[in-house]
TORFIDO-979388 format. One line per 10 residues: number of its first residue (from 1); for each residue x, y, z of C-alpha. Coordinates in nm, 4 decimals, decimal comma. Layout:
BEGIN
NUM> X:Y:Z ~ ...
END
This chain:
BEGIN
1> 0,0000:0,0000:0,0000 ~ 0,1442:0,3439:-0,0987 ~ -0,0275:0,6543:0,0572 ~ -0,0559:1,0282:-0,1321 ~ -0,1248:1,3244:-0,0124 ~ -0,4582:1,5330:0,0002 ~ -0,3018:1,8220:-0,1609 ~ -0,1195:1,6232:-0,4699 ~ 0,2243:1,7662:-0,4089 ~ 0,4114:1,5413:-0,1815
11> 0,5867:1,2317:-0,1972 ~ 0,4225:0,8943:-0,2280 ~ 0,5067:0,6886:0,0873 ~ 0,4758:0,3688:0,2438 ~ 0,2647:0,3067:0,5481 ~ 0,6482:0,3581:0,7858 ~ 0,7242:0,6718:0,6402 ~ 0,3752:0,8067:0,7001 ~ 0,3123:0,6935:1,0150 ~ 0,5951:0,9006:1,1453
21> 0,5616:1,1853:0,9247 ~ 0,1800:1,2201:1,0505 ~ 0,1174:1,5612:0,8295 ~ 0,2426:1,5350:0,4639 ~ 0,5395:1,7953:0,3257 ~ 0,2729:2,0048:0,1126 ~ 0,0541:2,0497:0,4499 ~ -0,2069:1,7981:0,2853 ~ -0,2889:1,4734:0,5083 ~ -0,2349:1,0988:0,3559
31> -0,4550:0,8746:0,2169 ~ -0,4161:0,5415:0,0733 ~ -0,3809:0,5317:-0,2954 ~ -0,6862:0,3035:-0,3404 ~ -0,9349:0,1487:-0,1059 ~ -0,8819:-0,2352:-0,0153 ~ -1,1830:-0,4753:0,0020 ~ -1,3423:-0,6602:0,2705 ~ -1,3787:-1,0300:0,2551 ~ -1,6910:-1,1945:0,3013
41> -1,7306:-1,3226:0,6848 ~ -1,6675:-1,1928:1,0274 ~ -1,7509:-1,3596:1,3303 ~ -1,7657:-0,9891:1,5725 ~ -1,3958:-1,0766:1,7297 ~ -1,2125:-0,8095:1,7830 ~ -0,8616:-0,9036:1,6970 ~ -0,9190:-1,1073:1,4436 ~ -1,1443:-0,8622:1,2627 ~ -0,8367:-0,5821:1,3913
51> -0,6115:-0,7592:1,1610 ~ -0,7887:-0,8438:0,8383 ~ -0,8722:-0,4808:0,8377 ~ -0,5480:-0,3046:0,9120 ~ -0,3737:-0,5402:0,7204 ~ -0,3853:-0,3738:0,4121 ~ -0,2825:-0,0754:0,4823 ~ 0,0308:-0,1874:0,6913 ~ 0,0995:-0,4307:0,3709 ~ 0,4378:-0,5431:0,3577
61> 0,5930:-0,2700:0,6150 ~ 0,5732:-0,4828:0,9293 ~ 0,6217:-0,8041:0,9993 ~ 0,2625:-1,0130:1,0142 ~ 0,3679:-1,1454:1,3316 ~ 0,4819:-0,8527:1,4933 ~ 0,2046:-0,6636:1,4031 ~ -0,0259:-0,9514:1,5565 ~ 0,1372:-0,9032:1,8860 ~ 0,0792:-0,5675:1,8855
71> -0,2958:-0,5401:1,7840 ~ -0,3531:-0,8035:2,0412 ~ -0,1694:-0,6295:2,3051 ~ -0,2742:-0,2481:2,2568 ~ -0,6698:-0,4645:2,2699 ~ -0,5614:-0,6458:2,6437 ~ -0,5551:-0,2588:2,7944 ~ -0,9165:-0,2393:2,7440 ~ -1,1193:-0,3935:3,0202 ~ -1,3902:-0,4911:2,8016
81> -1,3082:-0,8625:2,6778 ~ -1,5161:-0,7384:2,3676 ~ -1,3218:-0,4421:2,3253 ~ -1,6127:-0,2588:2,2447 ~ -1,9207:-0,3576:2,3603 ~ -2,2613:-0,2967:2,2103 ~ -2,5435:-0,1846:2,4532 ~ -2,9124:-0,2835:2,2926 ~ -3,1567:0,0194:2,3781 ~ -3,4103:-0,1054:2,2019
91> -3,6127:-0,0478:1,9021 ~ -3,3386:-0,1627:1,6734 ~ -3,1064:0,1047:1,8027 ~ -2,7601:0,0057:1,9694 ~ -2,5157:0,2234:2,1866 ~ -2,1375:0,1203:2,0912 ~ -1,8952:0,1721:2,3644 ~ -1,5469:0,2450:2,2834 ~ -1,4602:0,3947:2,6150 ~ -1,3263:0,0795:2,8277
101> -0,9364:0,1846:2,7471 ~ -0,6708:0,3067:3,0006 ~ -0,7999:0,7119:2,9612 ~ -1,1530:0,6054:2,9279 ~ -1,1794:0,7634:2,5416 ~ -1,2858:0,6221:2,1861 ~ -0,9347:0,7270:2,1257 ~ -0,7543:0,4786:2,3205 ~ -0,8631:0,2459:2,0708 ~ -0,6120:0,3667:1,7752
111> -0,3518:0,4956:1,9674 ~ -0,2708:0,2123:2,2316 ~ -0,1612:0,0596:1,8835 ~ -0,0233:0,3691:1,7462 ~ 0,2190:0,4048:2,0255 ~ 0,3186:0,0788:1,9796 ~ 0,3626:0,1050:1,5903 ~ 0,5907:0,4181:1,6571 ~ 0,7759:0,2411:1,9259 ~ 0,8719:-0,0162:1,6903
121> 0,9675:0,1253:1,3634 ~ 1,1682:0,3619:1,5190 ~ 1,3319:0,1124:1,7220 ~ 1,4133:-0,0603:1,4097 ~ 1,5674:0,2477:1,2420 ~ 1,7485:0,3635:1,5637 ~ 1,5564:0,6955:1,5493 ~ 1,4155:0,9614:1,8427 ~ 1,1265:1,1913:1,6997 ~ 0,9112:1,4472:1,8846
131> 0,5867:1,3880:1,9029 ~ 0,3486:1,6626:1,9386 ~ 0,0046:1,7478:1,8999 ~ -0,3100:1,9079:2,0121 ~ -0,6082:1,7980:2,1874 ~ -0,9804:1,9413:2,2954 ~ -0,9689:1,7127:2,5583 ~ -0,9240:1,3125:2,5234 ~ -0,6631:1,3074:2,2462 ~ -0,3566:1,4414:2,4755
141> -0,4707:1,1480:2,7695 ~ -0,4885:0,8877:2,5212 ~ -0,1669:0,9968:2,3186 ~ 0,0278:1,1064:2,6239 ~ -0,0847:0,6913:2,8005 ~ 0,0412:0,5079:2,4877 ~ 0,3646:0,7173:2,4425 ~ 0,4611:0,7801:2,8329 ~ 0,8495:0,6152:2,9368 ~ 0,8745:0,4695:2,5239
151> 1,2446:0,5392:2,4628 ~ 1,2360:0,6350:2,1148 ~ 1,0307:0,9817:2,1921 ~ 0,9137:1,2985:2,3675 ~ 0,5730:1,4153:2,3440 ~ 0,4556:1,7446:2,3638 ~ 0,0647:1,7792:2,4052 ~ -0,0946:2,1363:2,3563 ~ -0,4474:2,1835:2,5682 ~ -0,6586:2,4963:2,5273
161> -0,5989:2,6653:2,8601 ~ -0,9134:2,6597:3,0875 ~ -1,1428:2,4447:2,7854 ~ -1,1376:2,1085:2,9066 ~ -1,2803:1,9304:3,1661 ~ -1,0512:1,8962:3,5344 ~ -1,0712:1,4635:3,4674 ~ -0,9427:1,5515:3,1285 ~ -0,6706:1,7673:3,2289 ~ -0,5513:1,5852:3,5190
171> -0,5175:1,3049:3,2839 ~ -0,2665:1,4448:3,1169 ~ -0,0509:1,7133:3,3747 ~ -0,0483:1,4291:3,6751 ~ 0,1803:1,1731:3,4613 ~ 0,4938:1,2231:3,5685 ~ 0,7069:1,0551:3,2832 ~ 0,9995:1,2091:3,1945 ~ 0,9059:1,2172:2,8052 ~ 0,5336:1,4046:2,8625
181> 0,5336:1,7316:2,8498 ~ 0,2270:1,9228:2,8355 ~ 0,1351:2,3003:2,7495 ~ -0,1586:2,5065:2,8295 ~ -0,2094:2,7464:2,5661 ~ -0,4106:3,0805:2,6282 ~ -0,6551:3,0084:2,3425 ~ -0,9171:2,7601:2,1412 ~ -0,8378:2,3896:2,0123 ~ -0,8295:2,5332:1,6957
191> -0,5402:2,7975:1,8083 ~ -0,3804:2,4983:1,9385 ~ -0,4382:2,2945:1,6575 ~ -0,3158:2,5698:1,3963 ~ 0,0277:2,6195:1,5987 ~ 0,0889:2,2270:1,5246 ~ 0,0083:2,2549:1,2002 ~ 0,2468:2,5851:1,1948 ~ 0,5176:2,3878:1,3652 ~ 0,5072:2,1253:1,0688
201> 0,5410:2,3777:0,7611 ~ 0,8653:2,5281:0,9508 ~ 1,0568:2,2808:0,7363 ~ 1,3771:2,3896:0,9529 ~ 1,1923:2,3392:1,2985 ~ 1,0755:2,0381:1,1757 ~ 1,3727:1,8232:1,0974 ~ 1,5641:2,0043:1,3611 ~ 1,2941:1,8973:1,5796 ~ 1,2325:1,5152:1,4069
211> 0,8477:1,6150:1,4660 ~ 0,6091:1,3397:1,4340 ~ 0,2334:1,3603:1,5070 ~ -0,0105:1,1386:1,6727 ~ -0,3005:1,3764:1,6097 ~ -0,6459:1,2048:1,3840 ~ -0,4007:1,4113:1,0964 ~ -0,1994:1,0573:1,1137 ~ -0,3740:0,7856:0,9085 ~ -0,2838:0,5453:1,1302
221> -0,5303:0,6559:1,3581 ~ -0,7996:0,6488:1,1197 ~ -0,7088:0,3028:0,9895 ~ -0,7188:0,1503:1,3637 ~ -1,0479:0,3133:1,4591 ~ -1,2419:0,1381:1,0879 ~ -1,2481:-0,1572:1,2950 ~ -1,4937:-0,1034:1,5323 ~ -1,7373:-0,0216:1,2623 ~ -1,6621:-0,3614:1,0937
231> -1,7159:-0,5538:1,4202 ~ -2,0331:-0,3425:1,5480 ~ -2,1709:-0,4831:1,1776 ~ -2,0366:-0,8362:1,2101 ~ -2,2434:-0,7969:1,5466 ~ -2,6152:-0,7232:1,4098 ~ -2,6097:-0,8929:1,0962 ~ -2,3090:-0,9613:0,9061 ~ -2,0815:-0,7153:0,6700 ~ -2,3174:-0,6783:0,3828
241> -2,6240:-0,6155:0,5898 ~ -2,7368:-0,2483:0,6199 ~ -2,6589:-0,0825:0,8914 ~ -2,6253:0,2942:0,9863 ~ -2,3986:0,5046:1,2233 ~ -2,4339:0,8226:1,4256 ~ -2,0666:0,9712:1,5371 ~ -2,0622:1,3075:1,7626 ~ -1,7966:1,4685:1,6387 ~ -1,5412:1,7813:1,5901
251> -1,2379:1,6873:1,4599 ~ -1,4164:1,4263:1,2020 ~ -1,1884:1,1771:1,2103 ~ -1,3983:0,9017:1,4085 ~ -1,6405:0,9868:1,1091 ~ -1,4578:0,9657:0,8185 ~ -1,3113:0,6239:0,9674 ~ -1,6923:0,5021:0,9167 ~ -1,6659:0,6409:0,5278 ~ -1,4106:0,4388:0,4922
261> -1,5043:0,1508:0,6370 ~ -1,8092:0,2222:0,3545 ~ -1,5338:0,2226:0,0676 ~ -1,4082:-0,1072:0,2027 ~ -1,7427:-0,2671:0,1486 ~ -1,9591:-0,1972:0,4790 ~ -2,3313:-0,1230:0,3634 ~ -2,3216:0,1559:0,5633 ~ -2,6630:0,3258:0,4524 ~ -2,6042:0,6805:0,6789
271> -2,3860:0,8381:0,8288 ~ -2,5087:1,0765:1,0736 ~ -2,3196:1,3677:1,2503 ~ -2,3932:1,4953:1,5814 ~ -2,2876:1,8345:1,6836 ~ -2,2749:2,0766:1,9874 ~ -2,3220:2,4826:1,9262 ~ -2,0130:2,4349:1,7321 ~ -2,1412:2,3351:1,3969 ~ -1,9537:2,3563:1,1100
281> -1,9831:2,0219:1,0178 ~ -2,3621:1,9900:1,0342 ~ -2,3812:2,3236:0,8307 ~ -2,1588:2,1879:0,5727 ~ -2,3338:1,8347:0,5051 ~ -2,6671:2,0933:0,5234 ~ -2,5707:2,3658:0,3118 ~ -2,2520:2,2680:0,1394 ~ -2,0826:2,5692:0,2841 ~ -1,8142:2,5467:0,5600
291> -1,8393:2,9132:0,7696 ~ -1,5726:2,9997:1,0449 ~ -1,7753:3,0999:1,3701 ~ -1,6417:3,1504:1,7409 ~ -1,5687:2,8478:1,9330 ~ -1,8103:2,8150:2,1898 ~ -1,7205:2,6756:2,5207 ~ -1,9773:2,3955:2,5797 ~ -2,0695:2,0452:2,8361 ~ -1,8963:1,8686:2,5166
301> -1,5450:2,0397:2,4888 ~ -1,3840:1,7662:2,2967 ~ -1,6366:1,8576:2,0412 ~ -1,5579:2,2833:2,0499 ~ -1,3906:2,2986:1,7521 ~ -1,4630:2,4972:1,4197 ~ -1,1868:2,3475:1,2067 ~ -1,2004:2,0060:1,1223 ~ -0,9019:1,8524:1,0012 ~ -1,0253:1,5724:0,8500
311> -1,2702:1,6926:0,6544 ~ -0,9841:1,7473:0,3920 ~ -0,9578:1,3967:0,3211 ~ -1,3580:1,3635:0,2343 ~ -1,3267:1,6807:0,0592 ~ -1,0213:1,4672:-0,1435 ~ -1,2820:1,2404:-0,1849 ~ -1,5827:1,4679:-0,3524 ~ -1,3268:1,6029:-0,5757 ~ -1,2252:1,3326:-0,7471
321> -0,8896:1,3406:-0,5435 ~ -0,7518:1,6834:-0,7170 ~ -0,5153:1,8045:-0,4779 ~ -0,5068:2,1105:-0,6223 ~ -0,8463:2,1436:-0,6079 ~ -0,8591:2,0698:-0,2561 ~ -0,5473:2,3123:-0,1678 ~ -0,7460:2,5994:-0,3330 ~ -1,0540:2,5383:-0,1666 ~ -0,8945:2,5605:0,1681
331> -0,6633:2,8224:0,0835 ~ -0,9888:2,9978:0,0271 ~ -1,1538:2,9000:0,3259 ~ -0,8562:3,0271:0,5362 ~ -0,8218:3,3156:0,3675 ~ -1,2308:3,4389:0,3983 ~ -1,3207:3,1949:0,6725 ~ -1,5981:3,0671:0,4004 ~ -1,6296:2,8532:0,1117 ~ -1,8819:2,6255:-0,0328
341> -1,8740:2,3340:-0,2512 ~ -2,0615:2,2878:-0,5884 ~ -2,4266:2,2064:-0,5903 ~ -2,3433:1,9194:-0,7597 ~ -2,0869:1,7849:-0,5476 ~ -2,2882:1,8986:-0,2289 ~ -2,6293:1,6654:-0,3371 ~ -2,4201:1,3636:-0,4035 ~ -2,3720:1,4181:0,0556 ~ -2,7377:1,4002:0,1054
351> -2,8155:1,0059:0,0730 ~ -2,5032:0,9221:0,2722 ~ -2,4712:1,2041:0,5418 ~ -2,6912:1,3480:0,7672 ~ -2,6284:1,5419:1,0601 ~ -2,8073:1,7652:1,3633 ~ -2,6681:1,9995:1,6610 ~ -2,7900:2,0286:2,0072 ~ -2,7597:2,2595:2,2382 ~ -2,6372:2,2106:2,6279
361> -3,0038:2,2091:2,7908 ~ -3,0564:1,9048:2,5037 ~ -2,7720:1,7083:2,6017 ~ -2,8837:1,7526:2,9922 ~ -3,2259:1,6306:2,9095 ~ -3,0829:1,3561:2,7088 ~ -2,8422:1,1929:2,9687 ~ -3,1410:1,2337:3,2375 ~ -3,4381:1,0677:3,0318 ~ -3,2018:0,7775:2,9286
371> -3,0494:0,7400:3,2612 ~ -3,4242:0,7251:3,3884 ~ -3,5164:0,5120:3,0514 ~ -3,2977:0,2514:3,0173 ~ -3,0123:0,2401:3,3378 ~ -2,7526:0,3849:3,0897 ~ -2,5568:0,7094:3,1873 ~ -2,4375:0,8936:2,9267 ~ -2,1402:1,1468:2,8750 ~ -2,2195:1,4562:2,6893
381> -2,0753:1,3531:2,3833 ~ -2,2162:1,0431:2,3764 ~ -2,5653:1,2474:2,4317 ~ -2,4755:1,4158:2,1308 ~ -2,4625:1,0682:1,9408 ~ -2,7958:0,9415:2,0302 ~ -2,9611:1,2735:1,9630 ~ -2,8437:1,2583:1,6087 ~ -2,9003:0,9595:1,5512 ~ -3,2470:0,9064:1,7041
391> -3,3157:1,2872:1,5314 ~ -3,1449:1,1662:1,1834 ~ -3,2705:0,8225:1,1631 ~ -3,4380:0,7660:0,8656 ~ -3,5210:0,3696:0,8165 ~ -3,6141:0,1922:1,0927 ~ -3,5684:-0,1327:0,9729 ~ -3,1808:-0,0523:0,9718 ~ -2,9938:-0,1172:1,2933 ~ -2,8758:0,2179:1,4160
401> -2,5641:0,2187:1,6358 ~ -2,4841:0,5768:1,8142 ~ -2,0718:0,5458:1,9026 ~ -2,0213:0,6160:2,2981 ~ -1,7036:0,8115:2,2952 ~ -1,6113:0,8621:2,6383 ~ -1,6834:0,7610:2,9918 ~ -1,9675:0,9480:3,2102 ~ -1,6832:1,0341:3,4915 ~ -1,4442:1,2260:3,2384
411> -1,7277:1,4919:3,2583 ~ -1,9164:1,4338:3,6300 ~ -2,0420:1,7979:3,6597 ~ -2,2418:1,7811:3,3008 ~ -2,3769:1,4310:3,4528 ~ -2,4572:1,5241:3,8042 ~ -2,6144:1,8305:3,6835 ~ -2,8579:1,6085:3,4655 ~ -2,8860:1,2968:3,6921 ~ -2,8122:1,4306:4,0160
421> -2,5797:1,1410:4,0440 ~ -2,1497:1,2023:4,0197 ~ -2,0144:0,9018:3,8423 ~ -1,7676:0,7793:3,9723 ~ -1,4088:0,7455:3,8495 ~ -1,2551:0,3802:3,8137 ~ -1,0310:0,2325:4,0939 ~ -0,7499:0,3027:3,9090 ~ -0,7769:0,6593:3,8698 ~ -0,9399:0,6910:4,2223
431> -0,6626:0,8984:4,3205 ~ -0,6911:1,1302:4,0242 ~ -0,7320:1,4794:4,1913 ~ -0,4455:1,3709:4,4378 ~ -0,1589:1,3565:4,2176 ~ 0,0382:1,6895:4,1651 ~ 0,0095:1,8149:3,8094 ~ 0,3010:1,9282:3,5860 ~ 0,2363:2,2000:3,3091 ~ 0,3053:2,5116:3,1602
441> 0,0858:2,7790:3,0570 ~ 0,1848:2,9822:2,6941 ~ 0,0871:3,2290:2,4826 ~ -0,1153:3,1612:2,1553 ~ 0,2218:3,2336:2,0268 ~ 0,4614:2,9997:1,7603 ~ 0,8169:3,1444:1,8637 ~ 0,7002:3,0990:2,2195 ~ 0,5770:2,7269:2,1424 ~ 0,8730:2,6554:1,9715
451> 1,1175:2,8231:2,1972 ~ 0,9210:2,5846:2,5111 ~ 0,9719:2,2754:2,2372 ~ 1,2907:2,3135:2,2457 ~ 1,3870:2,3234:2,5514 ~ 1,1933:2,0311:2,6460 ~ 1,3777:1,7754:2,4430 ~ 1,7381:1,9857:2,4634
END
């Protein structure tokens, strides 16, 4: 498998190469060069289904065996023997949690195997990079767990100052590894998210550096989180029975995973998007238009973001994968904060996307009638999900599974509030708000950034 860039002017790679390059050299993000098929079959086992799925896009780049071992052991961190269990709530609609993993995310699930990959190829080439990236919340915990005491590399994690919830941060500033470094920044996710991206196109800071990125800009995250769509299917019907999705999302990633899991064969018959207040994405599959607003702090924060990165690669998609094309739309975009795609190319979204946004007193309502409804407690994201997709639904007839992104106790004051219940944190992390936190507070500032960089890897 050889992977291009969303932009058309970088270098074809192999899987190694892009795995630790994360963003491509012409600031585009990688993509396979063509979409593999599934097989018939499928029994709903995670590893098994883990491998025939990622397979492909490793190809020949790692070892079969190796590779084994390590899809088997970043799935052993997760306390669910399924991996990701799927929740029946009745009336042909399913909750699928992918929240059982050490920081108690959806994004455990790639990058427990992520950190491993990285570990391993650059043991094999003798190599140190510097991994950084930003997060609204559950990325930096995840990343900052599967990286912590690995040899090969520093991370450097960039949180909007003040934007995330106290379990989230905590998550991050209380591990006291001597490769985690972690950096408030005096801004949004997006400000943090455009000074890694800034970082990356200073092609002297960035080999200096050896920067590498673990961010939902590296397609090995995508590639690991297409499984869980595969096995929720193998689960309720088999892999060429319909089936639909609903994703809350910001960054986009965990949804375009489920388009691709569509181009691999899944008869995926929606796709629905859940928003908060920040909705860019639900304006854009409404409108075809993509608007810059505010960011808006809200109960979801891992969802505040007005900038999704990985729209790019279904924008790739729609046209016809013309990197130019797609590097002039979004040097428009950033240049006016607006741009829209072509009628045309905006009603071939409308049989395959959907998507709604609720509001904070929505979510509330939500996690209290379900918690009353069915037992289940809810995080605000995962709110988000069901909304949409109990909002969005359009055939019921088609099993309808809402993704459950993160535990209830990453956000208790958005659950108490609605259930007058605090979930409670696992045994684990029962000493959470005990542990002293390291981390710095900066500017939204690149010299400043990079100067703090720097000094943490000197």
């Amino acid at each position: 498998m050889r992977y291009i860039s969303t932009r058309g002017a970088a270098p074809t790679l192999g899987f190694s190469d892009i795995l630790l390059a994360g963003l491509a050299d012409d600031g585009g993000l990688y993509v396979p060069e063509s979409w593999p098929r599934l097989a018939a079959g499928g029994t709903g086992d995670y590893v098994a289904t883990a491998l025939e799925v990622m397979s492909p896009f490793v190809g020949g780049a790692i070892a079969p065996g190796a590779f084994a071992d390590m899809v088997r052991e970043a799935s052993a961190t997760f306390e669910s023997d399924e991996v990701t269990p799927l929740v029946d709530l009745g009336d042909g609609l399913h909750l699928l949690e992918l929240f059982h993993g050490p920081t108690l995310a959806f994004k455990d699930i790639a990058l427990q195997l992520v950190g491993r990959l990285f570990d391993h190829e650059l043991s094999r080439r003798g190599e140190r990079v510097t991994i950084v990236g930003a997060t609204s919340g559950d990325t930096g915990s995840a990343a900052i767990d599967a990286c912590r005491d690995r040899e090969p590399m520093d991370i450097v994690i960039l949180h909007p100052a003040d934007r995330v919830s106290e379990v989230q941060r905590r998550q991050m500033t209380t591990v006291p590894s001597a490769n985690v470094h972690n950096v408030a920044v005096e801004g949004t996710f997006d400000d943090c998210q455009d000074l890694v991206k800034a970082m990356f196109a200073d092609v002297p800071f960035r080999q200096r550096m050896r920067l590498s990125a673990v961010n939902s800009i590296n397609w090995a995250r995508v590639m690991a989180q297409v499984v869980y769509y595969v096995v929720a299917a193998e689960r309720l019907g088999g892999r060429h029975a319909p089936i639909a999705f609903s994703v809350p999302t910001g960054n986009f990633g965990n949804a375009f995973a489920g388009h691709v899991a569509r181009h691999m064969g899944l008869d995926i018959t929606q796709l629905v998007v859940g928003s908060n207040s920040n909705d860019i994405l639900t304006r854009f599959f409404a409108s075809g238009t993509m608007t810059l607003d505010e960011v808006v702090p809200t109960l979801s924060p891992s969802m505040d973001i007005q900038v999704s990165s990985n729209l790019e690669r279904l924008l790739f998609e729609l046209l016809d994968r013309d990197g130019a094309a797609v590097a002039a739309l979004l040097d428009d975009f950033r240049a006016t904060g607006t741009t829209a795609l072509d009628p045309v190319l905006h009603a071939t979204l409308g049989d395959a996307w959907s998507g709604a946004r609720f509001h904070d007193d929505e979510v509330l309502r939500c996690i209290a009638d379900e918690a009353d409804r069915s037992g289940v407690v809810l995080d605000p994201h995962s709110a988000v999900g069901l909304l949409a997709a109990r909002r969005c639904r359009r055939d019921p007839s088609v099993p309808m599974v809402a993704l459950a992104t993160a535990h209830p106790a990453k956000f208790p004051d958005a659950v108490e509030s609605a259930t007058g219940v605090r979930p409670v944190l696992p045994d684990r992390l029962g000493d959470l708000f005990e542990r002293p936190e390291r981390c710095t507070r900066l500017p939204n500032d690149l010299a400043a950034i990079q100067a703090h960089v720097e000094a943490c890897v000197a």
